[in-house]
VOZAFI-835391 format. One record per atom (N, C-alpha, C, CB): residue number from 1; residue in one letter; atom name; x, y, z. Coordinates in steps of 0.001 Angstrom, whole numbers, always signed. Each point is the difference from the previous one (the first is absolute). Glycine has a CB too. Example, Ala and Ser with C-alpha at 12.3 -4.5 7.8 and 13.67 -1.06 7.14 Angstrom:
! VOZAFI-835391
  seq  type  atom     east    north       up
    1     A     N   +13190    -5690    +7800
    1     A    CA     -890    +1190       +0
    1     A     C     +900    +1200       +0
    1     A    CB    -1892    -1173    +1246
    2     S     N    +1542    +2223    -1966
    2     S    CA     +820    +1190      +60
    2     S     C     -770    +1090     +730
    2     S    CB    +1184     -628    -2145
***
This chain:
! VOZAFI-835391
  seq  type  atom     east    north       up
    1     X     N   +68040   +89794   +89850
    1     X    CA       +8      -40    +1447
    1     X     C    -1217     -793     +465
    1     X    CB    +1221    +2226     +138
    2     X     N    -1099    -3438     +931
    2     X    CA     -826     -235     +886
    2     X     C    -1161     +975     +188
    2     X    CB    +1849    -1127     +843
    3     X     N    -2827     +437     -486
    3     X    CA    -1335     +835     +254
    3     X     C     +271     -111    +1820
    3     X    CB    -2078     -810    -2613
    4     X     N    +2543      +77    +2964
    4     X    CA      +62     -319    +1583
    4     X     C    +1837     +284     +285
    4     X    CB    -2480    -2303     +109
    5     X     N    +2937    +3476     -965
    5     X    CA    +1325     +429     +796
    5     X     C     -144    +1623     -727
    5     X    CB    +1909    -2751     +282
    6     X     N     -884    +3385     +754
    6     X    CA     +320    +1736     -758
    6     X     C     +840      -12     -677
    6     X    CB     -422    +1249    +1464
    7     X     N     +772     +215    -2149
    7     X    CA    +1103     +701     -300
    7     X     C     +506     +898    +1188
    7     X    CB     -796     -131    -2372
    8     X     N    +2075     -239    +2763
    8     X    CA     +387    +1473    +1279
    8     X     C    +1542     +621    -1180
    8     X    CB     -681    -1536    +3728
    9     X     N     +437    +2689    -3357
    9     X    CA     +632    +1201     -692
    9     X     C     +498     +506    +1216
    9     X    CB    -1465     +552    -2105
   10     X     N    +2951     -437    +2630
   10     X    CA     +398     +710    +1100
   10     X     C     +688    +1454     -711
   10     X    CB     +393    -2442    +1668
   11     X     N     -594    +3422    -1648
   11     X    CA     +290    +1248     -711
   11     X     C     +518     +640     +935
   11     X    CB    -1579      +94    -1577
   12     X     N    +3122     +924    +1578
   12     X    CA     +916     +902     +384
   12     X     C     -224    +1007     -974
   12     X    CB    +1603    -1508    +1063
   13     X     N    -1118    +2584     -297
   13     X    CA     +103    +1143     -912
   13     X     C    +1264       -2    -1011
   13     X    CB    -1215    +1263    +1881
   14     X     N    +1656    -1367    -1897
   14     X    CA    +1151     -296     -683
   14     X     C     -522    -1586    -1080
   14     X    CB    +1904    +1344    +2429
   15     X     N    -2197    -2473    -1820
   15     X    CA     -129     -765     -907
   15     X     C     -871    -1221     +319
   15     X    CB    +2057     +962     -710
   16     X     N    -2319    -1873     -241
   16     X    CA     -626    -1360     +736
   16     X     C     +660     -578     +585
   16     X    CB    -1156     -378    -1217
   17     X     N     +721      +22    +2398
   17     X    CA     +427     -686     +806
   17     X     C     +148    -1879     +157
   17     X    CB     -805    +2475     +624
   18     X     N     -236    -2564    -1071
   18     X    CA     -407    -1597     -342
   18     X     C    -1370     -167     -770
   18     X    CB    +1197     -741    +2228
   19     X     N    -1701     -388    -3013
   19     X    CA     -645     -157     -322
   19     X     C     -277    -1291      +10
   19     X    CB     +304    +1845     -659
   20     X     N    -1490    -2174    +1463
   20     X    CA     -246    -1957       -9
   20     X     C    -1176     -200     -365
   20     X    CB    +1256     -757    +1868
   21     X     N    -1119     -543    -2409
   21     X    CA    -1328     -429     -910
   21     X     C     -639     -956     +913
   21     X    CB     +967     +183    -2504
   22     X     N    -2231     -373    +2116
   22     X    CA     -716    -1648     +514
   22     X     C     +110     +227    +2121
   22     X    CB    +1530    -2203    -2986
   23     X     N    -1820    +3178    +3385
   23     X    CA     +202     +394    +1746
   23     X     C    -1071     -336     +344
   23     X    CB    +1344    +1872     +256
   24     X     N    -1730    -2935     +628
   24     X    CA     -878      -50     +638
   24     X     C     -908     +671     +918
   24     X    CB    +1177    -1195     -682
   25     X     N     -221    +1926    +1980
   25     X    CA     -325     +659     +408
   25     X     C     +921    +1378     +587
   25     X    CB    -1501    -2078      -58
   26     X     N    +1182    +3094     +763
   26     X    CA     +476     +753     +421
   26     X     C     +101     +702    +1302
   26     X    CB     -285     -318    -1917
   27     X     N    +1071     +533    +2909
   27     X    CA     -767     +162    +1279
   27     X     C    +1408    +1881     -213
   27     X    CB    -1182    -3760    +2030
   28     X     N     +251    +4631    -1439
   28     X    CA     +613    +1270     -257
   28     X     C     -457    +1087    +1548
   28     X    CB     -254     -470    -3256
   29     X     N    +1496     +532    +3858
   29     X    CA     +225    +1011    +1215
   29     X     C     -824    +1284     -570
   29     X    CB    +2642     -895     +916
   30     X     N    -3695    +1366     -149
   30     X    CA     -770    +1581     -158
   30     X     C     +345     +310    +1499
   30     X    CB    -2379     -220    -1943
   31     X     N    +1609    +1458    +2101
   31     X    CA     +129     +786    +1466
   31     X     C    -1463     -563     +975
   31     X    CB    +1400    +2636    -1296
   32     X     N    -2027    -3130     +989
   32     X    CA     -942     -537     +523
   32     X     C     +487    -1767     +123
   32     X    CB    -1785    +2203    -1014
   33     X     N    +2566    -2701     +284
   33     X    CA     +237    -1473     +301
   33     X     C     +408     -447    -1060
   33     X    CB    -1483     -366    +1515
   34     X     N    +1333    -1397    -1871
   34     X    CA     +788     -658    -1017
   34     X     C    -1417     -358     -882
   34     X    CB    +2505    -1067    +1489
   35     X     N    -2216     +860    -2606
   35     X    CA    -1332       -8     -823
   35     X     C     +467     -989     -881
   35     X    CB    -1006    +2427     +119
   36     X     N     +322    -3556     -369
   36     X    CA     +133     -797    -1511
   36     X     C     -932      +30     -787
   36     X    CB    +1118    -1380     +784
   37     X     N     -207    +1034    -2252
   37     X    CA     -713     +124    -1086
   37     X     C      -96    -1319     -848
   37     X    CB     +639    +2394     +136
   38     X     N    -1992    -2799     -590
   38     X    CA     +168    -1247    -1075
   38     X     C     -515     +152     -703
   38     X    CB     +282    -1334     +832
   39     X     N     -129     +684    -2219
   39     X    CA     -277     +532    -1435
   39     X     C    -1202     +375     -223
   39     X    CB    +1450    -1246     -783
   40     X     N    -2963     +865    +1753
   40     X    CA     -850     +528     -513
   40     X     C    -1125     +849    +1040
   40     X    CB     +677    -1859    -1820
   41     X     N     +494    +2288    +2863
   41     X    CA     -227    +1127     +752
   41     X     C     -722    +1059    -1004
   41     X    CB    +2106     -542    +1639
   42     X     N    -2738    +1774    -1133
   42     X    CA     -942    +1536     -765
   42     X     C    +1604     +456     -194
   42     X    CB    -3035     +991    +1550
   43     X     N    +3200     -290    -2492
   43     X    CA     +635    +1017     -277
   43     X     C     -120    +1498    +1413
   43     X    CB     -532    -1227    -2959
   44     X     N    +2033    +1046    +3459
   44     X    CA     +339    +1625     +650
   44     X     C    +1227     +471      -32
   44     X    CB    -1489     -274    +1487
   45     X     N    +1539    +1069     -753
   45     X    CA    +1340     +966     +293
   45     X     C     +107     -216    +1671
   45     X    CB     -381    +2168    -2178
   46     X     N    +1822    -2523    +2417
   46     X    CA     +107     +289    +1225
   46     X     C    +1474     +353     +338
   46     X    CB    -2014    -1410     +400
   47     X     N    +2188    +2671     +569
   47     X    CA    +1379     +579     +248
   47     X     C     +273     -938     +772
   47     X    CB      -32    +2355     -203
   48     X     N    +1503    -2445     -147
   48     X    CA    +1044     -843     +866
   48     X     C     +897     +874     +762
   48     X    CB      +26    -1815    -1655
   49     X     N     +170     +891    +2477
   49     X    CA    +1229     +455    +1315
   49     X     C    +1077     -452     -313
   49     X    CB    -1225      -93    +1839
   50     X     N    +2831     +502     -970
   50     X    CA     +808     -522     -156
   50     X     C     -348    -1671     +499
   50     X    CB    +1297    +2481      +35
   51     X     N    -1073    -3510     -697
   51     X    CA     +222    -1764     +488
   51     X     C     +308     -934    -1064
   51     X    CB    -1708     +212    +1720
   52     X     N    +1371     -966    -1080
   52     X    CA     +429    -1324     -990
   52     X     C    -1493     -644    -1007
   52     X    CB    +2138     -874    +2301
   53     X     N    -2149    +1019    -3466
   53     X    CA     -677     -117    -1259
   53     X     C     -120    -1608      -23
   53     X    CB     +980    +2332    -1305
   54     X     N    -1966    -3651    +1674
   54     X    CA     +904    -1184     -813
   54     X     C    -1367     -193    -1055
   54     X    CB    +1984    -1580    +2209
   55     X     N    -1468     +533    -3024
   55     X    CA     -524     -362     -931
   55     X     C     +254    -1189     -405
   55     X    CB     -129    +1889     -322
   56     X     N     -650    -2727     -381
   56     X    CA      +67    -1606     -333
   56     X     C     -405     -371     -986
   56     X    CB     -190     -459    +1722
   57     X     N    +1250      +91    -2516
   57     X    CA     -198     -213    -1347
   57     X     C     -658    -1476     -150
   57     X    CB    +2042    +1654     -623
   58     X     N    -2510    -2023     -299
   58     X    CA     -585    -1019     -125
   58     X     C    +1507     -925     -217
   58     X    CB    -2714    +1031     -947
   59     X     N    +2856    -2289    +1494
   59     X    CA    +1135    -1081      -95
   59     X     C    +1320     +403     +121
   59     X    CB    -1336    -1082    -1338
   60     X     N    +1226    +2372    +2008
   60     X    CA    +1432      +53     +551
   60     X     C      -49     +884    +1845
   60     X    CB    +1116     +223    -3270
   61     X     N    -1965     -176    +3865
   61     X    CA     -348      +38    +1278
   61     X     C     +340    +1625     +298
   61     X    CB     +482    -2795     +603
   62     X     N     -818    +3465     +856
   62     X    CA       +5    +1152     +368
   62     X     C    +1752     +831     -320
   62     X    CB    -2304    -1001    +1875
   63     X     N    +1634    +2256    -2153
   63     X    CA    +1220    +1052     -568
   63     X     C      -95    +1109    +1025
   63     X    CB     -155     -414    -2748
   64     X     N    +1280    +1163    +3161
   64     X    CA      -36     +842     +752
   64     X     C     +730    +1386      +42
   64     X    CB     -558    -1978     +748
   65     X     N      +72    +3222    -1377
   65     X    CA     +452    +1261     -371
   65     X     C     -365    +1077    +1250
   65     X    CB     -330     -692    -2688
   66     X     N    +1114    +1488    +3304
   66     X    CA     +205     +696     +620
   66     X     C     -390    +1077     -691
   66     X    CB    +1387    -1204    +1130
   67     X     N    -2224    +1950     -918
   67     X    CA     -696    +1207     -710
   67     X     C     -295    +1216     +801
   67     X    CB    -1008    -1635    -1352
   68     X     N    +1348    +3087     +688
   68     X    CA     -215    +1128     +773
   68     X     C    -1236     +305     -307
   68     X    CB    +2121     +766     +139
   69     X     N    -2812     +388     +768
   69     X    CA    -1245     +399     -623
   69     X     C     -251     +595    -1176
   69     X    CB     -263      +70    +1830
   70     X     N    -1351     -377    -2391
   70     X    CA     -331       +6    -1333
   70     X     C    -1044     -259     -203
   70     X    CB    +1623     -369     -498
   71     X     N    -2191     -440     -596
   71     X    CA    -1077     -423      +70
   71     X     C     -504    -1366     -789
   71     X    CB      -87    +2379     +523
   72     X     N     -849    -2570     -581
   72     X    CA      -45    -1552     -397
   72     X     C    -1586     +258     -841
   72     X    CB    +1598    -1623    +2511
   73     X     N    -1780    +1222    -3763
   73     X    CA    -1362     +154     -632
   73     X     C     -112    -1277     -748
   73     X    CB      -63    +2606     -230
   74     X     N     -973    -3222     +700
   74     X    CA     -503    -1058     -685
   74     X     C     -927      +30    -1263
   74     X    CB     +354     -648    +2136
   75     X     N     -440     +113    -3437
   75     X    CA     -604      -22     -592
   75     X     C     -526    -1406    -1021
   75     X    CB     +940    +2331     +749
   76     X     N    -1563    -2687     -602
   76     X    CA       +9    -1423     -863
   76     X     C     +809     -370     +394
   76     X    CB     -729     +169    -1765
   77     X     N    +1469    -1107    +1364
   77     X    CA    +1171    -1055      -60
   77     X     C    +1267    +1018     +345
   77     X    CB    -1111    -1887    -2039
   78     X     N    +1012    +3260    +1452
   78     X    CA     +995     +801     +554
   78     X     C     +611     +161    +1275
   78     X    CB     -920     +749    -1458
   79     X     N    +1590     -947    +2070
   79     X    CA     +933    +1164    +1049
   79     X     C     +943     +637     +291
   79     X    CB     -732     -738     +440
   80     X     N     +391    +2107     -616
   80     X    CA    +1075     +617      +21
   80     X     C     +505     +792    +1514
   80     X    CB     -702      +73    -2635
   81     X     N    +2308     -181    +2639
   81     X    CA     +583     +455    +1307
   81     X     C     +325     +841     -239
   81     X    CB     +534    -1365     +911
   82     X     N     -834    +2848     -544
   82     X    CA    +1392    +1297      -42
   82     X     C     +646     +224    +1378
   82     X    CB    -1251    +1525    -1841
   83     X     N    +2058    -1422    +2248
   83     X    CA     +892     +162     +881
   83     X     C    +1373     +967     -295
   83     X    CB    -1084    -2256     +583
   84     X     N    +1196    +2954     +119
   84     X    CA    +1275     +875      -68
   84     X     C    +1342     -994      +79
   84     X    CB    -1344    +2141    +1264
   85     X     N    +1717    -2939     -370
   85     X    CA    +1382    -1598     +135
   85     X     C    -1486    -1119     +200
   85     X    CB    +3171    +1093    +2052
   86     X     N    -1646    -1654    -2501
   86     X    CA     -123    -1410      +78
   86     X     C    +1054     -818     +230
   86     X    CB    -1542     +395    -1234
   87     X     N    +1591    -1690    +2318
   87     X    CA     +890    -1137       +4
   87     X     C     -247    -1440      -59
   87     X    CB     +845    +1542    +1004
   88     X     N     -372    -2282    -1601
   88     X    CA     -181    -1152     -430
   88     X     C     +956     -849     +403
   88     X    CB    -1093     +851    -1596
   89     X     N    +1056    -1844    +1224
   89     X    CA    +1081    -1284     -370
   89     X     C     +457     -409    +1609
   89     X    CB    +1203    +1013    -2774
   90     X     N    -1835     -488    +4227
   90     X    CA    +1209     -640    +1149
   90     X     C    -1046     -523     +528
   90     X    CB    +2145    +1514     +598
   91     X     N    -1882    -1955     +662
   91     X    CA    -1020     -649     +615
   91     X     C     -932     +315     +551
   91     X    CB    +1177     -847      +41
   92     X     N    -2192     +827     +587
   92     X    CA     -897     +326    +1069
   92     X     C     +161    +1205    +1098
   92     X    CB     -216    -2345     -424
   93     X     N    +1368    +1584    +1102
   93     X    CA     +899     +794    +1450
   93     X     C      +61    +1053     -605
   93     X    CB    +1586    -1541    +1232
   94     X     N     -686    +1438    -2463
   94     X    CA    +1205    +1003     -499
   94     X     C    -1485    +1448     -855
   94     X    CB    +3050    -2694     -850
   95     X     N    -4056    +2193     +453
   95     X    CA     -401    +1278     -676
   95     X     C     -411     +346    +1237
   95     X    CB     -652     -258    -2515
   96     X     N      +23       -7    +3767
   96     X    CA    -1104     +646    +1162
   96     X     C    +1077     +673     +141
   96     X    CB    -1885    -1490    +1280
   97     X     N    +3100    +1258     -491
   97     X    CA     +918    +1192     +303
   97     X     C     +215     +954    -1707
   97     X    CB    +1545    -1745    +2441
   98     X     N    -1357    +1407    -3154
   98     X    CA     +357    +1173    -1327
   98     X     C     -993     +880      +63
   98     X    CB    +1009    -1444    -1712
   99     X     N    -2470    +1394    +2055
   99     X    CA    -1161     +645     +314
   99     X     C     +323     +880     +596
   99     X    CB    -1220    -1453      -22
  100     X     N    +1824     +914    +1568
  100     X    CA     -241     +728     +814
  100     X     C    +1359    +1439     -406
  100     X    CB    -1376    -2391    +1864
  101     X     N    +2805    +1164    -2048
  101     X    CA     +814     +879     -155
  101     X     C     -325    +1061    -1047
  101     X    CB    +1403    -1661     +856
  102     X     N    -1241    +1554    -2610
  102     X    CA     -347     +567    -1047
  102     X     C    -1307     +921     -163
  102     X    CB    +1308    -1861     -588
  103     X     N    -2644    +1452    +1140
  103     X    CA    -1015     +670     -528
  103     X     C     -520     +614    +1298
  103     X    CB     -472    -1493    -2140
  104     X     N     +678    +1327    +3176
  104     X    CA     -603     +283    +1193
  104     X     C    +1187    +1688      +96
  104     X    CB    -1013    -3300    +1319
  105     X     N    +2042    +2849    -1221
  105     X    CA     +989    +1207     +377
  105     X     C      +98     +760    -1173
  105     X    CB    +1403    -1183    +1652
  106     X     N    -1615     +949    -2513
  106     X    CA      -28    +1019    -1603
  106     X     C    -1324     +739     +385
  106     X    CB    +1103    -1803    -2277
  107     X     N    -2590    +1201    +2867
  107     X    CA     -886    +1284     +120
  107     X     C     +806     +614    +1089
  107     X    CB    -2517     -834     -688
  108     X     N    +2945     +828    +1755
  108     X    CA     +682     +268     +967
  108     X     C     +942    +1345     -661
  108     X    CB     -202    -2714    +1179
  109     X     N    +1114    +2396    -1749
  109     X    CA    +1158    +1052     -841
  109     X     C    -1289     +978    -1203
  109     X    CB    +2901    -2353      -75
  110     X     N    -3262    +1800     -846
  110     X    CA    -1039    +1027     -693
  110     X     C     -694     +709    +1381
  110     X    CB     -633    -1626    -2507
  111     X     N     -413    +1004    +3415
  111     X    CA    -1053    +1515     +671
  111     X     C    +1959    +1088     +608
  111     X    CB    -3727    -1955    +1841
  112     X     N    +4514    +1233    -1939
  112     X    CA    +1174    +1669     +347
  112     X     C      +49     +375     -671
  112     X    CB    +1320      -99    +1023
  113     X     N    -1244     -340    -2153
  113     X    CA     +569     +754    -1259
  113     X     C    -1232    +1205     -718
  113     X    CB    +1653    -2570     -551
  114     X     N    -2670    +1809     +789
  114     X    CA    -1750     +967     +353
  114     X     C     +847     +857     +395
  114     X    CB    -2345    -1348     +944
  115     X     N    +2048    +1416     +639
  115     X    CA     +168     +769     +752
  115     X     C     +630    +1085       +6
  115     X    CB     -402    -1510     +594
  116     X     N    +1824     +878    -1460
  116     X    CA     +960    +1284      +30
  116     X     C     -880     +568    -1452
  116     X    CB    +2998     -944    +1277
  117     X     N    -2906     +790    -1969
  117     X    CA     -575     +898    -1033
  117     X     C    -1519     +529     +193
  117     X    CB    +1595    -1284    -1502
  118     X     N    -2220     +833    +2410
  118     X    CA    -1085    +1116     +356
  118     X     C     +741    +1135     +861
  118     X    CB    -2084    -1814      +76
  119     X     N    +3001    +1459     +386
  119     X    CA     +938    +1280    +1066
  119     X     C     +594     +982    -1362
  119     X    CB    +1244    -1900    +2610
  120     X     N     -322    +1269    -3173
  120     X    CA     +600     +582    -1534
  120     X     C    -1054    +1048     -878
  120     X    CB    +1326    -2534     -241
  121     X     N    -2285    +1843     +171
  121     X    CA    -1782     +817     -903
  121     X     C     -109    +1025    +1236
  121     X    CB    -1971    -2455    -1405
  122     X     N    +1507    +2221    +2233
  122     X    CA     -597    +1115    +1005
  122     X     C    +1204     +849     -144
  122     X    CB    -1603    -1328    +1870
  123     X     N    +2708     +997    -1730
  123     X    CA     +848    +1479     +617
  123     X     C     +212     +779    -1437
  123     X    CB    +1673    -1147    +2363
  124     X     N    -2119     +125    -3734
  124     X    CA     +611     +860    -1271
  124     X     C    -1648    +1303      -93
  124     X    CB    +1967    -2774    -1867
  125     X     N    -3043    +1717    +2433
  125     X    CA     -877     +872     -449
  125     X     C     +192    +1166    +1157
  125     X    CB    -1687    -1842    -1344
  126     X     N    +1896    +1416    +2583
  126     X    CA     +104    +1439     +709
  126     X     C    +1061    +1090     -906
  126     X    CB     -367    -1355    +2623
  127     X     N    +1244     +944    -2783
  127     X    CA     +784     +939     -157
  127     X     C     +137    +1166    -1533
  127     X    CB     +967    -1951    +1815
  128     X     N    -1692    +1098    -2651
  128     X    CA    -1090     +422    -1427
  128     X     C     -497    +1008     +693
  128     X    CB     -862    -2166    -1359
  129     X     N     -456    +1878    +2329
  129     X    CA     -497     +929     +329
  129     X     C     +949    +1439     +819
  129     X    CB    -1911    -2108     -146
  130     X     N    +2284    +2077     +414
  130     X    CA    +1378     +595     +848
  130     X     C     +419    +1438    -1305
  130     X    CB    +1301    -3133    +1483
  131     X     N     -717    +2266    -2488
  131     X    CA     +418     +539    -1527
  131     X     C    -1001     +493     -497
  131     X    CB    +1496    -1465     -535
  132     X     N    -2777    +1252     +582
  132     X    CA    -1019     +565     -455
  132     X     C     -568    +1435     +536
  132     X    CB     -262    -2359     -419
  133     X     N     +373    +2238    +2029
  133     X    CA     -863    +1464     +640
  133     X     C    +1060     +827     +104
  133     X    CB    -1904     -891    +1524
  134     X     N    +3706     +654    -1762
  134     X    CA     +659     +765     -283
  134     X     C      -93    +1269    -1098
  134     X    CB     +799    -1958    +1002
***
């Protein structure tokens, strides 16, 4: 590997997602703003938001992955992505809406699905207790 490009590692739970060699740089959505990375940036960690990930490989120009939150850790020449989804391969337009549609409304459906099972827990533990001072 280049001394003046990365390794990016995009990682799912389930599986790898992509892996590109020779990346110039990296620009990555957090909750505070957009952040780039170049090969001889300090080594960190920084959580990501739901957005759009791009990246630029050396001689073949900017790439663009739609990414849920996760996190992003730089190390040497390393970078690695974990993210819960990921989308690739469409255009520009097409991932900002998949964002919004796919990863924005999935936290949306999970905090209910929270929700109901903190309702589900509370009423099992009330009712434990219930069975108990009987």
């Amino acid at each position: 590997m280049l001394a003046d490009s990365m390794r990016l590692k995009i990682l799912l739970p389930y599986k790898v997602f992509a892996v590109k060699e020779r990346v110039a740089s990296i620009v990555a959505e957090t909750e505070r703003g957009s952040y780039g990375f170049l090969p001889n940036r300090l080594d960190c960690i920084a959580p990501l938001a739901p957005g759009i990930l791009m990246y630029r490989v050396i001689g073949e120009g900017e790439s663009f992955v739609a990414v849920d939150q996760g996190i992003l850790v730089k190390t040497g020449p390393e970078v690695v992505v974990s993210v819960r989804h990921a989308i690739g391969g469409v255009d520009l337009g097409q991932l900002e809406a998949a964002v919004r549609r796919e990863f924005l409304d999935l936290d949306e459906r999970e905090r209910g699905v929270r929700d109901t099972m903190a309702k589900l827990e509370s009423s099992f533990i009330r009712r434990f207790m219930e069975l108990k001072h009987e």
